[in-house]
PASEBA-1860 file (N, C-alpha, C; in nm, 3 decimals):
! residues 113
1> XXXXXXXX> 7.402/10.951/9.917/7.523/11.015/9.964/7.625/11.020/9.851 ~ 7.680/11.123/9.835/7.833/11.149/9.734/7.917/11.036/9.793 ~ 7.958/11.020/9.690/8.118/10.918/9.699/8.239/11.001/9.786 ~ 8.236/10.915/9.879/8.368/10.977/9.957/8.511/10.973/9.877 ~ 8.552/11.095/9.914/8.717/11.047/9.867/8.788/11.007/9.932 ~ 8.906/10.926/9.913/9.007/10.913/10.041/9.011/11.017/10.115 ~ 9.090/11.109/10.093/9.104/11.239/10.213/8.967/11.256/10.277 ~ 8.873/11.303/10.185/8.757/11.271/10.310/8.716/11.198/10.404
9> XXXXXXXX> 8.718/11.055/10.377/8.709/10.946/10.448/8.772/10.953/10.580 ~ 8.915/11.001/10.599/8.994/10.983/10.675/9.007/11.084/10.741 ~ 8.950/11.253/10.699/8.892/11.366/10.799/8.800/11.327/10.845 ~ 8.662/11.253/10.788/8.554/11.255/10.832/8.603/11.125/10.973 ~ 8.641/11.051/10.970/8.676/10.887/11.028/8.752/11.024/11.136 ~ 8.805/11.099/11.149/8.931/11.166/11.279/8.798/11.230/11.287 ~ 8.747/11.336/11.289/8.614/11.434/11.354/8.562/11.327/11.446 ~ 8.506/11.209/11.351/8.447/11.144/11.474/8.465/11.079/11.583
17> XXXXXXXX> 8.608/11.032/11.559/8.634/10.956/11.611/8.713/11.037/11.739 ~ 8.717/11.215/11.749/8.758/11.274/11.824/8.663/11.303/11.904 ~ 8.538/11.291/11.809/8.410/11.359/11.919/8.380/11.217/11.998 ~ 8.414/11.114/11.964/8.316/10.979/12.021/8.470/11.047/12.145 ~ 8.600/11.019/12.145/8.696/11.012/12.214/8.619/11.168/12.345 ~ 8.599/11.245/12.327/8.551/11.346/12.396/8.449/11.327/12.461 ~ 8.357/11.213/12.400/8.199/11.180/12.482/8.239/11.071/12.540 ~ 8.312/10.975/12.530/8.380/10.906/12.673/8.477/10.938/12.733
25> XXXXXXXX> 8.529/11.033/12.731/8.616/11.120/12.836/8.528/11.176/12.973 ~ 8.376/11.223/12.898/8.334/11.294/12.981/8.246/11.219/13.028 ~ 8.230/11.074/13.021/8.151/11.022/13.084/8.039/10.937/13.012 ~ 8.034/10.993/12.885/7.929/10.938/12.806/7.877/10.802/12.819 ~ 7.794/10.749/12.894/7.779/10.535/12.916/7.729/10.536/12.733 ~ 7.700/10.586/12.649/7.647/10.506/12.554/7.757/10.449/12.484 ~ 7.774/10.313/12.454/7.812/10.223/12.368/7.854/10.299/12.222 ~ 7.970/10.232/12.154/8.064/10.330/12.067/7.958/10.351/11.909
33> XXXXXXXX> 7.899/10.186/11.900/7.784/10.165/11.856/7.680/10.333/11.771 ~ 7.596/10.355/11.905/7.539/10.484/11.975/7.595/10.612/11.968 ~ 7.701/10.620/11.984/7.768/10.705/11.991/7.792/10.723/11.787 ~ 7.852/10.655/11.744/7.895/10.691/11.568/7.732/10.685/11.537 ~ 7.659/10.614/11.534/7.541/10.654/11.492/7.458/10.817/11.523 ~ 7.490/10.832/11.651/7.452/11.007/11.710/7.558/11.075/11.602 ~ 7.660/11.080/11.635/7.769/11.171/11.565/7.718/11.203/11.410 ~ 7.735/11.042/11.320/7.685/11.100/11.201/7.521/11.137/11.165
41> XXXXXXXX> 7.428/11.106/11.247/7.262/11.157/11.269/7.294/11.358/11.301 ~ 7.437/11.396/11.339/7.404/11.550/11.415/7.506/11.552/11.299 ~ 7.591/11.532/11.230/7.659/11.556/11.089/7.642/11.546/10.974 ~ 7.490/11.492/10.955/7.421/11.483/10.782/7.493/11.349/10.735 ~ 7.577/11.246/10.822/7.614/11.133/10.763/7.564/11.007/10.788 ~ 7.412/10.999/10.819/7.334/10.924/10.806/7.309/10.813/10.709 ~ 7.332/10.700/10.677/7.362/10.601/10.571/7.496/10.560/10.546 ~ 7.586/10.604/10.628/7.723/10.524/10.630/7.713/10.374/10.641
49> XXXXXXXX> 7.767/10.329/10.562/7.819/10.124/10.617/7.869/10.174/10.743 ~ 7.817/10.087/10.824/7.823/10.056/11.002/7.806/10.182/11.052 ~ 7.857/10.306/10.989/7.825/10.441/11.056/8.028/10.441/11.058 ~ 8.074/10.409/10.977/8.172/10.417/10.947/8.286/10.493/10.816 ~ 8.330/10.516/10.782/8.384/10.655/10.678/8.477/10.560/10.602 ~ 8.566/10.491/10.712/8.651/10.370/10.628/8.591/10.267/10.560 ~ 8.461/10.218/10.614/8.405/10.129/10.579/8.290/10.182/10.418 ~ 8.311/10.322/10.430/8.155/10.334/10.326/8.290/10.359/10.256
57> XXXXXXXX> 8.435/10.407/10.208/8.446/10.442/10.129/8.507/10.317/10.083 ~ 8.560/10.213/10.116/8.575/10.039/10.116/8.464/10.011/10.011 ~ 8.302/10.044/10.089/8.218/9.963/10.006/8.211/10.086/9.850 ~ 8.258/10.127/9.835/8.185/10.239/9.696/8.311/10.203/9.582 ~ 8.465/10.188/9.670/8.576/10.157/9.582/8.599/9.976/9.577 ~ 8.504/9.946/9.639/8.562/9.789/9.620/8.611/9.736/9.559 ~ 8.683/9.669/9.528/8.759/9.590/9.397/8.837/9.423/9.471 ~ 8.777/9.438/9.591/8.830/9.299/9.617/8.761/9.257/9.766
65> XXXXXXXX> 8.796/9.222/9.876/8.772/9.223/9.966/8.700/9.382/10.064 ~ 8.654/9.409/10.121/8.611/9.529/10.182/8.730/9.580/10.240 ~ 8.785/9.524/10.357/8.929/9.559/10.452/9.035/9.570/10.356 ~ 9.038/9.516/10.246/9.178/9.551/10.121/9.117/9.650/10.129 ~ 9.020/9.771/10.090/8.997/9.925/10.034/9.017/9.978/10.176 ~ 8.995/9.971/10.274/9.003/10.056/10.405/9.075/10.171/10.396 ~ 9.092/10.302/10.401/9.171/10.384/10.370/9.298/10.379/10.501 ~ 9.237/10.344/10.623/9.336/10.292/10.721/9.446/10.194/10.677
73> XXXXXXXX> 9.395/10.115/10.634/9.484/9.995/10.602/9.603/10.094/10.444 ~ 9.537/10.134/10.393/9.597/10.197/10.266/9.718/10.262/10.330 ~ 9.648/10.369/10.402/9.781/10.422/10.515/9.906/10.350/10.581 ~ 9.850/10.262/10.660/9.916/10.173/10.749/9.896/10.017/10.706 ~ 9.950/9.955/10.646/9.914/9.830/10.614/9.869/9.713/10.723 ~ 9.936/9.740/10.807/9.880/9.681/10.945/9.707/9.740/11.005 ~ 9.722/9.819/10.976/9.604/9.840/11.033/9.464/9.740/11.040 ~ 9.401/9.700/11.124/9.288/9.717/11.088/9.204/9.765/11.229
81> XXXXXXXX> 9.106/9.753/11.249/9.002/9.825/11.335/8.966/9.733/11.454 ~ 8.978/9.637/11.433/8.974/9.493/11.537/9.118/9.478/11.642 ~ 9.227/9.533/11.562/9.340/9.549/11.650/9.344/9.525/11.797 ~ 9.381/9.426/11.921/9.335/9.430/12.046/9.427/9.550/12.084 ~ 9.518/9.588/11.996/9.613/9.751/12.068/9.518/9.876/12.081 ~ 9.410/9.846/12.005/9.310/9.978/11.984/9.151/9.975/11.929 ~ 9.110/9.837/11.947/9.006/9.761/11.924/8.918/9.908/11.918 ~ 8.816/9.929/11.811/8.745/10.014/11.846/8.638/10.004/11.936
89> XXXXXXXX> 8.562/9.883/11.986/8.448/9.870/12.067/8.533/9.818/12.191 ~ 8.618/9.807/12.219/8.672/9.763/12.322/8.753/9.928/12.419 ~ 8.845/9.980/12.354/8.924/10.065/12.370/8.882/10.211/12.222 ~ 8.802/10.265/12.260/8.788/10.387/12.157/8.857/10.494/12.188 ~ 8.889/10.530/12.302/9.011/10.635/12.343/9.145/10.580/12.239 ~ 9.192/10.475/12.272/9.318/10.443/12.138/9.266/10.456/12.000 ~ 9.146/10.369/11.994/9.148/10.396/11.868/9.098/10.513/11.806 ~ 9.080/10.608/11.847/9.066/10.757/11.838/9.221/10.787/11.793
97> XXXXXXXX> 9.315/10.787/11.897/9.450/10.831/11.870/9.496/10.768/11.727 ~ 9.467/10.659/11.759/9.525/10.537/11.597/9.403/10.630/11.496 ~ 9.361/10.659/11.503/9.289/10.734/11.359/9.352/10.865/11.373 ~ 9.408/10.963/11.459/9.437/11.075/11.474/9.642/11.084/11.429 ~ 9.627/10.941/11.430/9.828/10.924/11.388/9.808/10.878/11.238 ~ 9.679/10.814/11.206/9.681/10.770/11.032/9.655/10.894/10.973 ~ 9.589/10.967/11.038/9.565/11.140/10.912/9.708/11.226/10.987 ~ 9.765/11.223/11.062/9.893/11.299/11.009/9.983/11.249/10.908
105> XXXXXXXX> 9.995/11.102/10.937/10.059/11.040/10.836/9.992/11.068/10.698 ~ 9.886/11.060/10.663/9.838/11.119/10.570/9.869/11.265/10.496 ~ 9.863/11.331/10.598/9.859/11.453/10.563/10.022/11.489/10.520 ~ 10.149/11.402/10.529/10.268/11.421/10.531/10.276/11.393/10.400 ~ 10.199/11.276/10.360/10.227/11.191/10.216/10.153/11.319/10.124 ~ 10.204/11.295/9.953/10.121/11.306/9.845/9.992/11.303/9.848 ~ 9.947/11.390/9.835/9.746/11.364/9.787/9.766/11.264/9.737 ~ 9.676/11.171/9.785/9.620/11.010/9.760/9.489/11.015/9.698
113> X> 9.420/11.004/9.575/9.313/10.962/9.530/9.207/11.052/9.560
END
């Protein structure tokens, strides 16, 4: 797989995380798990760390800890993905939104990297 860029990371991390938000809206029982693994298997992003966009572009820029590179966290310093406000395996409807409020914020700032 190409090296993600930030901006990619953080379109690719909102697509999915809108489509997983849309397949438990409508009912979807599979586990969020299942669900990012389907998403990137029908998107050519097969070989992600965890099946994750924040997490593969963490592991490719590393320079310290994994969660220091998060492009979430870069955004929002608070962030992270475990959050009980938006836990992703717990609550993926929030944390859908919490990825859908870090790329506007994104998109307001300077091209980042």
């Amino acid at each position: 797989m190409k090296r993600l860029t930030f901006k990619k990371s953080v379109e690719g991390c909102d697509s999915q995380w809108q489509w997983v938000k849309r397949r438990k809206k409508a009912g979807d029982k599979r586990n969020v798990d299942e669900l990012k693994a389907a998403w990137c298997k029908e998107n050519g992003f097969e070989g992600l760390l965890f099946n994750c966009f924040f997490c593969e572009y963490a592991r490719t820029h590393i320079r310290s800890r994994l969660c220091s590179e998060c492009p979430g966290r870069k955004i929002d310093p608070d962030f992270h993905c475990e959050n009980p406000e938006y836990n992703f395996l717990d609550n993926p409807i929030a944390f859908a939104n919490k990825i859908r409020s870090l790329k506007r914020t994104m998109d307001k700032k300077p091209e980042r990297r």
